[in-house]
N, C-alpha and C positions, 0 to 999 in steps of 0.2 A: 516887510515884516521880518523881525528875526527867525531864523531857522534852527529849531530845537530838534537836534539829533540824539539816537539812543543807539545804536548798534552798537690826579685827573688819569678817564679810563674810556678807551677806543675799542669799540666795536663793530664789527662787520660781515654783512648778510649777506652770502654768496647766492647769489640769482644768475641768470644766463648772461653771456659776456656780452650781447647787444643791449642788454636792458641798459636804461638810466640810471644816471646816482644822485644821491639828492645827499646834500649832508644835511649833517641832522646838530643843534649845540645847544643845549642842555646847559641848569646849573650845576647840578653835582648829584651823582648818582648814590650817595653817602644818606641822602634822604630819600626813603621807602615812597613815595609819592615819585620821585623822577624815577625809580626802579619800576615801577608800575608804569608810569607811561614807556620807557623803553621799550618792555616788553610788548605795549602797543603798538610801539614804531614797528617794530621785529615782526611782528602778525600783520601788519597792516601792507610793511613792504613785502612777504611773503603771497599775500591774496594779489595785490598788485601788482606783481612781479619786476618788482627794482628792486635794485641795488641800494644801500646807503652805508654811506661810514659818520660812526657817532661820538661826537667827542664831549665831554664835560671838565667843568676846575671844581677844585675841593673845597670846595665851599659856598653859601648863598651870598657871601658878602666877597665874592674874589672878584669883583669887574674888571679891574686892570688886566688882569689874565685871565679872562674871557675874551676881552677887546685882541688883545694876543693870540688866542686861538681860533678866534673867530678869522683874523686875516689868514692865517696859517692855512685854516679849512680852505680860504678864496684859491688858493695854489694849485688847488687839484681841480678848479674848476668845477663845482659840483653843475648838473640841471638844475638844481631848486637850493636856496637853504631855507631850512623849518630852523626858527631860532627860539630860545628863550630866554630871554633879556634878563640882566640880574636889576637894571633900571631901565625909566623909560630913553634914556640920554647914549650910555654907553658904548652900543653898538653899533649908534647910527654911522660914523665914518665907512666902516666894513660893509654895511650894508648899501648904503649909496653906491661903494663902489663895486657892490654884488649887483647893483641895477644898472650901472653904468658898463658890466661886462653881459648884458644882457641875463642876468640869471634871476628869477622871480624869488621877491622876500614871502615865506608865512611865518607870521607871528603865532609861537607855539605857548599856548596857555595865555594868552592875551596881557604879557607883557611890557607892549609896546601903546604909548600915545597918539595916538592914528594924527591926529593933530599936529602935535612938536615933531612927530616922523615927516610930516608935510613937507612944514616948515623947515625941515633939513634935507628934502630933498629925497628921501625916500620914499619907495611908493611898495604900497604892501599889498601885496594878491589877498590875503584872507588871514583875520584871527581866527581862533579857534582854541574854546576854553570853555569856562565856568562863566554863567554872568556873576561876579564875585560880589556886585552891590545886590544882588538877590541871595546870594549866600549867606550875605553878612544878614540880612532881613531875616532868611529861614532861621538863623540862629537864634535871634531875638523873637518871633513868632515862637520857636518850641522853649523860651524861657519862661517864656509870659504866659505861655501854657500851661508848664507847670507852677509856676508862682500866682497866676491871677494877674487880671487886668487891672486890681485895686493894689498889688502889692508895691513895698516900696521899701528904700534900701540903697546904699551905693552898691555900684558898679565898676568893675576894672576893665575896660579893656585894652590888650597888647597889640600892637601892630607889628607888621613887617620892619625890614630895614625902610631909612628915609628915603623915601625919592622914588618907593616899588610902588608903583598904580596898581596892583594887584591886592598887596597888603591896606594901600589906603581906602581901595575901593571897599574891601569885606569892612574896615573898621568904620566907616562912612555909613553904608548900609546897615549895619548893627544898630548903631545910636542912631540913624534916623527912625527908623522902624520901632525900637523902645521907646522913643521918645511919643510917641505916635499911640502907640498901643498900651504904653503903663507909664505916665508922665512919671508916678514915684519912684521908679528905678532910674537914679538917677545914675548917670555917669559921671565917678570923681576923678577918672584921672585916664586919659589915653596917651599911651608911648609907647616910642619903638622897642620890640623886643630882636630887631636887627634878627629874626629866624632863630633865636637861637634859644639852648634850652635852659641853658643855668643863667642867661642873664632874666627870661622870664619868670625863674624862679626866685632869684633876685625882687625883682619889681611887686610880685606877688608878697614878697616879703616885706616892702616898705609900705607897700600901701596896705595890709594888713595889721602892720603895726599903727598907721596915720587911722586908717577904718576898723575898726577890731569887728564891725557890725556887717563887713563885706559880705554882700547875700550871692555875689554869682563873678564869673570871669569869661572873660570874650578873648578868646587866643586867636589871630588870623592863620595861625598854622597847626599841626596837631602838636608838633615837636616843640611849643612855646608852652600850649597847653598843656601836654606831660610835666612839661619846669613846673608849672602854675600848679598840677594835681599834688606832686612829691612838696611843697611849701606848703598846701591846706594839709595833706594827712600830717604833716612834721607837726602843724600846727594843732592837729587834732580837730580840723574842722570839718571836716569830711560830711559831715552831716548838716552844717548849715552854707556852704560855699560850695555852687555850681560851678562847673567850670565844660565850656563847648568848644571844641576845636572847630577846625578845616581844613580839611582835605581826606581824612577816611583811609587813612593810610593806614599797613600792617600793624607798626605798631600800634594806633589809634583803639585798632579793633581789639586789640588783645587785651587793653586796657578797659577799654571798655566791656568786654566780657567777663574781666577779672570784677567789674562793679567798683572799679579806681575813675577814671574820666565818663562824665557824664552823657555826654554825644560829643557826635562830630557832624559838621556837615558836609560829608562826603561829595566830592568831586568828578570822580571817575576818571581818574589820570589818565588808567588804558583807556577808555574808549577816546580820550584824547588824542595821542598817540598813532592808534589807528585810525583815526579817522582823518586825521593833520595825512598823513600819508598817502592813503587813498584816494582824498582830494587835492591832494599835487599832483597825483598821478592823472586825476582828470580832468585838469588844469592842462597838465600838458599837450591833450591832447584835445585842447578847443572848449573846455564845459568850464565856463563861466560861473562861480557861484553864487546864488543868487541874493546874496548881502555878502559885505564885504566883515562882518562878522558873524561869527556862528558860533551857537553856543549850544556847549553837550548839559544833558539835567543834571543837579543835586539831588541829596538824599539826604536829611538825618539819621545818623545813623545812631540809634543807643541798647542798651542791653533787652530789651523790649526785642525791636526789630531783628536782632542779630539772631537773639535767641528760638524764636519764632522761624524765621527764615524761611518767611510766603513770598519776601517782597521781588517782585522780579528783577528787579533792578540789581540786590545782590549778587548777582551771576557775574557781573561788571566789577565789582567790589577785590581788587587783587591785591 
């Protein structure tokens, strides 16, 4: 059974000079979602007491120089490295040969293909994420919620870069799950928004001109969804075009509190972070975890909840 848990720029956590290091590699700390898990690593290896040096590239689309840094990190030898893949493919060479030097893989944010990692020869101690085709589902659950099980209407949704199991898993989950619960919301068009925000603002823009009737938008990031929010107001449609992120990020919330982005569904990046760490650290020393993936909860997050601010879960919310 899955186990549902709740508790470029280098950085490094001075702990006592017997501890452990674990390196830690990240996409790019430029997006408030990796800024928030950091600071989970940062707490996580604090309660734990290791060491780690953390490194990231400038941007979600840099693979080539991640695969770079990713070797560079192998130099110093870490105990563990906690990765986060910019695709499922990319870093397998580094990582093979992080198993091959004895040092144990965790797939940080469940980046990685357990599968095609196999099949290349890696072996991964434990993911540790979002389950992201439930993500993509709660989006579409709190769509259908507010529109009705009878409404009907195109649909946009944006995806990740091509090739990220992360981005395809949320935009897989969305449209099944709508499909499922409001056959009339139909999906007219799903593409990569490559993470980024003025190309999803772009896309937002074409398919608005093709559907002028767009009832809602499915962004697999918050930072795609922001592109997507700035094209409905430009377009003045603010009031008939929903638009849901993922991941719950700073900026997310602000927007959403301004009553600009409609939800998100929040991820918990720190308790990602912390809890990827905490569990290398008891990894290391015999404790087994008991699936080989682990997923922390979601939230939707919208001006409702924010505003309110019972839910306990936002204590997590960084």
């Amino acid at each position: 059974m899955k186990k549902l848990l709740m508790t470029a720029a280098l950085a490094l956590f001075a702990a006592p000079a017997t501890a452990e290091t674990y390196g830690v590699l990240m996409k790019t700390l430029a997006n408030p979602f990796w800024g928030a898990m950091e600071l989970g690593v940062r707490e996580g290896a604090e309660a734990a007491g290791v060491e780690y040096y953390l490194q990231a590239v400038e941007s979600d689309q840099a693979a080539e120089p991640q695969l770079n840094v990713c070797n560079t990190m192998l130099e110093r030898q870490p105990d563990a490295m906690i990765t986060a893949a910019i695709n499922s493919t990319i870093l397998l060479p580094c990582l093979k040969r992080a198993n091959d030097m004895g040092i144990p893989v965790v797939d940080l944010d469940g980046n990685l293909d357990h599968k095609i990692a196999m099949d290349a020869g890696v072996d991964i101690a434990f993911s540790i994420g979002s389950d992201n085709v439930a993500a993509g589902a709660q989006g579409a659950e709190w769509l259908v919620g507010q529109l009705g099980a009878d409404a009907s209407g195109p649909v946009l949704v944006i995806e990740g870069l091509s090739g990220n199991i992360t981005g395809q898993k949320r935009a897989t989950g969305f449209a099944d799950k709508l499909g499922e619960l409001a056959p009339g919301l139909e999906v007219v068009a799903s593409l990569p928004g490559d993470w980024d925000r003025g190309k999803a603002a772009n896309i937002t823009n074409d398919i608005l001109t093709a559907h002028p009737d767009l009832v809602a938008v499915f962004a697999a990031n918050d930072g795609m969804a922001l592109g997507s929010v700035e094209t409905v107001y430009a377009a003045g449609l603010q009031d008939q075009v929903i638009v849901i992120g993922v991941d719950g990020n700073s900026d997310a919330v602000k927007s959403i509190k301004s009553g600009r982005l409609n939800a998100s569904v929040a991820q918990l990046p720190y308790l990602v972070g912390k809890q990827a760490v905490e569990m290398v650290s008891k990894l290391k020393m015999g404790e087994t975890p008991d699936d080989d993936w682990i997923y922390v909860p979601t939230m939707v997050l919208t001006k409702d909840v924010l505003d309110a601010g019972t839910e306990p879960m936002l204590e997590y919310v960084k």
